[in-house]
C-alpha positions as CSV (number, residue, x, y, z in Angstrom):
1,X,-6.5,-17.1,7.0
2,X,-8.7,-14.5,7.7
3,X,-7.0,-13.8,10.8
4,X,-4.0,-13.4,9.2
5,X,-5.6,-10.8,6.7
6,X,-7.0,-8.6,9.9
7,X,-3.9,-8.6,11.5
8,X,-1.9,-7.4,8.4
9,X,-4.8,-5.2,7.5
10,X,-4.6,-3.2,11.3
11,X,-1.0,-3.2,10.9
12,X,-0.9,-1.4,7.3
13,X,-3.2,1.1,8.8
14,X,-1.3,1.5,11.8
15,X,1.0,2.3,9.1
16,X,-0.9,5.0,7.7
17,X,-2.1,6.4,10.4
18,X,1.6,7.3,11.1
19,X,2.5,8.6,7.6
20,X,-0.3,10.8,7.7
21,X,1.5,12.9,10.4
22,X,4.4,13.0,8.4
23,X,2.2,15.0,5.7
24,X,3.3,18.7,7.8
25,X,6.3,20.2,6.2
26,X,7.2,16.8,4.6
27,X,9.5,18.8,2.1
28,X,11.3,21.1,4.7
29,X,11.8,17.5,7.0
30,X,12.6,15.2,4.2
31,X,15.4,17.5,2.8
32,X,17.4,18.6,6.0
33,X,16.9,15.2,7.9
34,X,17.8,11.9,7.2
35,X,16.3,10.0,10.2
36,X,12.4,11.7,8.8
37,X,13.2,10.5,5.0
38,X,14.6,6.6,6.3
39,X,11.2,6.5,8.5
40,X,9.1,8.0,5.5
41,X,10.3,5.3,3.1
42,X,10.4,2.5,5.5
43,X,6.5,3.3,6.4
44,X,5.8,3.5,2.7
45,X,7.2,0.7,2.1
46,X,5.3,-1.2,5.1
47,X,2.0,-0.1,4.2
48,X,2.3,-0.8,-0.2
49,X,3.8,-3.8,0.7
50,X,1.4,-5.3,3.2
51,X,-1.3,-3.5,0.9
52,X,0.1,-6.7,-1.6
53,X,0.6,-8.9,1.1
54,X,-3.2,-8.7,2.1
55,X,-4.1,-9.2,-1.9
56,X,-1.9,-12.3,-2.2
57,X,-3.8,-13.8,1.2
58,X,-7.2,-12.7,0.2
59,X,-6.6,-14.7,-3.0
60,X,-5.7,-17.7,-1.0
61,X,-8.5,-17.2,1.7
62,X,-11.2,-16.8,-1.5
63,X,-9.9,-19.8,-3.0
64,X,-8.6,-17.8,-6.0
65,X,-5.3,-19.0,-6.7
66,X,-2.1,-17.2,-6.6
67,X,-1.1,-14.3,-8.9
68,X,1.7,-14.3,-11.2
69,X,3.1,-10.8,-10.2
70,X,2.5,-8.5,-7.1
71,X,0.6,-5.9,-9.7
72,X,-1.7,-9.1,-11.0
73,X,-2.6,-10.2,-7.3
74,X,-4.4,-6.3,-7.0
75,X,-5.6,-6.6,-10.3
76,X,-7.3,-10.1,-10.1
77,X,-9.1,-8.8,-6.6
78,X,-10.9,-6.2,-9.2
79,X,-11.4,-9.3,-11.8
80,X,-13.6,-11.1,-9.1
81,X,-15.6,-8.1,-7.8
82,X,-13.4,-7.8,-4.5
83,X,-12.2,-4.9,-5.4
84,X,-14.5,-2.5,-7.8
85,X,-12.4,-3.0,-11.4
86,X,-11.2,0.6,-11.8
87,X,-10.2,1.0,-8.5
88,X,-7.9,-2.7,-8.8
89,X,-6.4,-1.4,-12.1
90,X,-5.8,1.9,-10.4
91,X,-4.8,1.0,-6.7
92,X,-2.4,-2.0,-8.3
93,X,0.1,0.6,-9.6
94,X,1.2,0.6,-5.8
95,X,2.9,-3.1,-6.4
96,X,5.4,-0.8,-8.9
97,X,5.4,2.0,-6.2
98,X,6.5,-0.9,-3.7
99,X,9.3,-1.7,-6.2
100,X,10.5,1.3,-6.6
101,X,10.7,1.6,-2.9
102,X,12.4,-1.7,-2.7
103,X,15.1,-0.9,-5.0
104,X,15.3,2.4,-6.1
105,X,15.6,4.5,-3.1
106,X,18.6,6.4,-3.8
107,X,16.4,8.1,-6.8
108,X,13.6,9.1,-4.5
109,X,12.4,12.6,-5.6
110,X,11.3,14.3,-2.3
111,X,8.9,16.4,-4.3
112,X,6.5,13.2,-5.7
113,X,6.8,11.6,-2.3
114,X,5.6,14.6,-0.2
115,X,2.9,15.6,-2.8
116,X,1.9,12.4,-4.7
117,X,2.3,9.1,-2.3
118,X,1.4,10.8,0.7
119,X,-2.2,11.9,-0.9
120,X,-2.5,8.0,-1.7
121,X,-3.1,7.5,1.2
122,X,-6.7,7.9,1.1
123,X,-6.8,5.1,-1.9
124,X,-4.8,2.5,0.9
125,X,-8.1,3.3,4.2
126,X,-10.5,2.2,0.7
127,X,-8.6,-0.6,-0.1
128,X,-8.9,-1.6,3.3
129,X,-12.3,-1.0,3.8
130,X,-13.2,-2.9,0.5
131,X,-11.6,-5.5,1.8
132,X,-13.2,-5.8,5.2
133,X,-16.3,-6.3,3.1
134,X,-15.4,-9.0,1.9
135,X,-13.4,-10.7,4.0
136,X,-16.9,-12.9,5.6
């Protein structure tokens, strides 16, 4: 299992690594061309849901259980000291962000992407380090 979890965790920040070049004129891009927002949203989507994905396996590989919910799978990491508890009850708001992505796209507001989720990205490299941690 732990394989599994370094594979999916290098593939989520593969995943970041290319949204963070999308941060330059994401507004200007994101308006006038559709190719930009479908490869915005499909990254974002990659990265929260594999940021879940990892949660679920680390769970597993911990001999944890399985959560009820995408959002409890994040926030029972922070109930067993994986994850530091304020950060889990913050960092699980990305399972709703995921859902949202999943099947509200036609409502995505440029402005919150550009400005909000693409300055979360920072919160995803700590997740991933707090994870590496304690992945042994």
């Amino acid at each position: 299992m732990q394989h599994k979890i370094e594979h999916k965790m290098r593939k989520v920040a593969y995943y970041v690594t290319l949204l963070e070049e999308y941060k330059d004129d994401c507004k200007s891009r994101f308006e006038k061309d559709p190719m930009f927002e479908g490869a915005l949203l499909h990254y974002l989507y990659l990265a929260s849901d594999g940021c879940i994905a990892i949660a679920e396996m680390m769970l597993k590989h911990k001999g944890l259980g399985s959560a009820d919910s995408y959002y409890e799978a994040i926030d029972t990491l922070g109930e067993y000291d994986i994850l530091p508890r304020e950060f889990a009850y913050g960092f699980a708001k990305i399972a709703s962000f995921r859902n949202f992505l999943a099947h509200d796209y036609e409502k995505i507001d440029y402005i919150v992407i550009c400005e909000e989720a693409l300055e979360k990205l920072e919160d995803i490299k700590i997740y991933l380090g707090y994870i590496q941690n304690k992945l042994a």
